[in-house]
N, C-alpha and C positions, 0 to 999 in steps of 0.2 A: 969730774966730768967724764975719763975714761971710764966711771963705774956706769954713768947712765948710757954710754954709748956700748957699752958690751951687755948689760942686762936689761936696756930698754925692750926688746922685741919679747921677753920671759913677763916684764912686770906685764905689757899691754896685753897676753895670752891670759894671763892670772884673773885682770879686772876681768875679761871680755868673760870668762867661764865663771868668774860670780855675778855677774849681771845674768847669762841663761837660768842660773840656778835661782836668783831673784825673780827671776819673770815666771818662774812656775811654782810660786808657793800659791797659798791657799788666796792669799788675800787679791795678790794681781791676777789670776784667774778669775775673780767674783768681778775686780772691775772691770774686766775684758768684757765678760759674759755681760753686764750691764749696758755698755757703753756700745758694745756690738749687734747684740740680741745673739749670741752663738758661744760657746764653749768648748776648751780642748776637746769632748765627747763629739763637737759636731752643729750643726744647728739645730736650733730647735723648733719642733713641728706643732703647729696647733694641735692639739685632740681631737679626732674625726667622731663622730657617733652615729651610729642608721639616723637617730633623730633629727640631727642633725642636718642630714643631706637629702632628706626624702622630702618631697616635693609635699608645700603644705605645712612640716613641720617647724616648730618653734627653735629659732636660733639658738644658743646658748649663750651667742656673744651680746646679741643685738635686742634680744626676747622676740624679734618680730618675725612672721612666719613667712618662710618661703614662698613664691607665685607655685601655684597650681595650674601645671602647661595640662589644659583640654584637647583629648583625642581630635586630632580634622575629622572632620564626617567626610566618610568614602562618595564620591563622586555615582551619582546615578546609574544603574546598568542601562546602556543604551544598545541600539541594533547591533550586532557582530555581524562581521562580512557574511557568515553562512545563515543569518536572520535576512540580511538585504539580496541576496542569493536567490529567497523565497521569494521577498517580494518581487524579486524580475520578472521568475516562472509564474506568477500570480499577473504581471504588468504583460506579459505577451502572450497569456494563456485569455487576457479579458479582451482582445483582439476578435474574436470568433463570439464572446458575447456579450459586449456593452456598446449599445447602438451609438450612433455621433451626436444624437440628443446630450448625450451627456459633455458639461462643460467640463472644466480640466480640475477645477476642486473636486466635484465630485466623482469625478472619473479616479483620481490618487487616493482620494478615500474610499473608494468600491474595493479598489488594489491592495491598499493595506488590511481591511476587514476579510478579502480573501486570504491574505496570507497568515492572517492570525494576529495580526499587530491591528486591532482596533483601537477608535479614537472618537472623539464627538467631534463632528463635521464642522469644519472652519472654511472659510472665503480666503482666498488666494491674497488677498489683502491681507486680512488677518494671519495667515502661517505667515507672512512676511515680515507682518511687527514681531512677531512671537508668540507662542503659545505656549502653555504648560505641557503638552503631548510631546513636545520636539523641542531640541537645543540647537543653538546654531553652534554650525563648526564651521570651518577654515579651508580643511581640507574633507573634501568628502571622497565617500564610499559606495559601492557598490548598493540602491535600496535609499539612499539618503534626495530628502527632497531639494529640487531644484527649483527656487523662487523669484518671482520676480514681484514688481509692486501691480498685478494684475493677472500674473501667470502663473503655473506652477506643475510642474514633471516631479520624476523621477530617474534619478540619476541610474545609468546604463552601464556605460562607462567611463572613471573618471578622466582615464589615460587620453582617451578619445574625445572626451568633455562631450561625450551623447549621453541622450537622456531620453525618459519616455515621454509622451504626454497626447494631451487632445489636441492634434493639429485643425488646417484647413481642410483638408483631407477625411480627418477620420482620427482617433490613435493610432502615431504610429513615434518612428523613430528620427530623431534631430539633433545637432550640434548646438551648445550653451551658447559657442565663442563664436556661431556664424554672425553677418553683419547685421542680422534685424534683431537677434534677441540682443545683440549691442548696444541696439537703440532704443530698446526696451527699457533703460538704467542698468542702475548695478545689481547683481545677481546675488543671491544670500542661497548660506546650503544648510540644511537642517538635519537632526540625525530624530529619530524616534527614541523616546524613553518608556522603558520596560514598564507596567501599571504600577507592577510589586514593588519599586522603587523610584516611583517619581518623584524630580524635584520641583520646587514652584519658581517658574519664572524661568526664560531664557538665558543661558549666560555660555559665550564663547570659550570655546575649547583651548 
């Protein structure tokens, strides 16, 4: 009994250091590495290949081929602030020469043909449903039309919500957010799209 009580703490160091040296032969390594999917060396990594990852290519694992993500198509070039800039100079230079014969469709389209942005003439109804010439947007700009289901300007400024158009008067200058175009309905704003890149079909910004 005094012998296990003075060399017990020696025998349990002995086992414990042939058990570590157990646990790293060849064979308990292989079931590790089984049993875990990983190995003294580390884990281990599938094999990548270009084939492999490129978009379209055939898996290695699976044989079936990757999706092929398709470019977005770029978004139509439509008026820039300094395109709608013109249109103003073009909206207050037709002051001095387009008679009050003219209603307000054609008065907006006399505006954009001077300024360089032509279109094939639509009815103030119709820019309201949509046209292919024009997108509606949200927020509009300086040049972008202001629509109503009957009416239709050009916007002045947005800050100020004026706008141009064929009034009772004559063409001249007006507020979107006053009380009568309020009771006009709801107001829609349109921006022009560039010929060289038109899209078909209206669609909000």
């Amino acid at each position: 009994m005094r012998f296990w009580r003075r060399h017990m703490p020696l025998v349990l160091l002995v086992g414990a250091l042939a058990l570590g040296c157990f646990a790293q032969t060849p064979v308990i390594q292989k079931v590790r590495a089984q049993t875990t999917g990983s190995d003294t060396a580390g884990p281990r990594m599938m094999p990548t290949t270009a084939a492999s990852t490129q978009p379209g290519a055939e898996s290695q694992i699976t044989g079936k081929k990757s999706p092929v993500h398709s470019r977005r198509s770029k978004a139509p070039a439509t008026l820039t602030e300094d395109d709608g800039l013109s249109v103003i100079a073009a909206a207050l230079d037709s002051r001095t020469h387009i008679g009050r014969q003219n209603d307000c469709s054609h008065l907006v389209h006399a505006i954009y043909d001077r300024a360089g942005f032509s279109y094939p003439y639509s009815s103030s109804s119709d820019l309201y449903e949509g046209t292919d010439e024009f997108r509606r947007v949200k927020h509009p700009q300086p040049g972008d039309l202001v629509v109503w289901s009957g009416h239709v300007g050009i916007v002045v400024n947005p800050a100020e919500h004026a706008f141009f158009s064929s009034l009772t008067h004559g063409p001249g200058i007006d507020t979107y957010d006053a009380k009568y175009w309020q009771g006009r309905g709801p107001v829609r704003f349109y921006r022009y799209i560039k010929r060289q890149r038109r899209a078909h079909g209206p669609s909000p910004e």
